[in-house]
N, C-alpha and C positions, 0 to 999 in steps of 0.2 A: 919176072914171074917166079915165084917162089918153088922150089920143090919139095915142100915138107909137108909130111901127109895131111890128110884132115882128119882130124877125131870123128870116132866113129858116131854116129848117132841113137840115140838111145832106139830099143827094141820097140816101146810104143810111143806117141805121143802126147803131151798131155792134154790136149786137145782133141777128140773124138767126135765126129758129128753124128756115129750111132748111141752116144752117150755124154751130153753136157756134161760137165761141170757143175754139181750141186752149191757151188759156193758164190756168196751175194755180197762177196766182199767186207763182209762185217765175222772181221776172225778175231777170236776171243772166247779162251777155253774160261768152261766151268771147274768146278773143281772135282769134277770126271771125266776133266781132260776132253770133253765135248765142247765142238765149236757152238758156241750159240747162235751163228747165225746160219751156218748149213746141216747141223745136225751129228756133223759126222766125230766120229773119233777120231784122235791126233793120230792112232795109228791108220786110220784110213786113208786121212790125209796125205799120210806119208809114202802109202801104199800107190795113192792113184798115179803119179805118175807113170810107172812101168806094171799097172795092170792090167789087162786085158779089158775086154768090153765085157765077159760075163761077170767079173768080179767087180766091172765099175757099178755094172748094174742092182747086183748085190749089197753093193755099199751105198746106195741110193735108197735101194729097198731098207735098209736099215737106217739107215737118218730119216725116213721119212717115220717110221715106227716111233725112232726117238720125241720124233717133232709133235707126232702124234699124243703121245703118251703127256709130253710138257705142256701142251694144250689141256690136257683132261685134269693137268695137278692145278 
């Protein structure tokens, strides 16, 4: 048996079941850096692993606005 610690695990994880995962596995930014296929910003992206639930929810709430908006153009 080994006695070398285990790394510590990250603060959240990125898996939430008060909060999916917007992303549909179709990644690929526009050239506003928007995923086209969950809506979100690269930096939201990069955020949701160690965000909490109200700011996942937050960035849901904003990709859907986006998704919204890309509908109407």
């Amino acid at each position: 048996m080994s006695d070398a610690p285990k790394p510590a695990k990250p603060l959240f994880s990125n898996v939430s079941p008060a909060v999916p995962s917007p992303c549909i596995s179709t990644c690929r930014l526009d050239e506003h850096k928007v995923c086209i296929g969950c809506f979100r910003h690269v930096e939201d992206i990069r955020q949701w692993r160690s965000a909490d639930d109200q700011r996942r929810r937050q960035i849901c709430q904003e990709a859907q606005a986006r998704r919204q908006l890309a509908g109407s153009a």
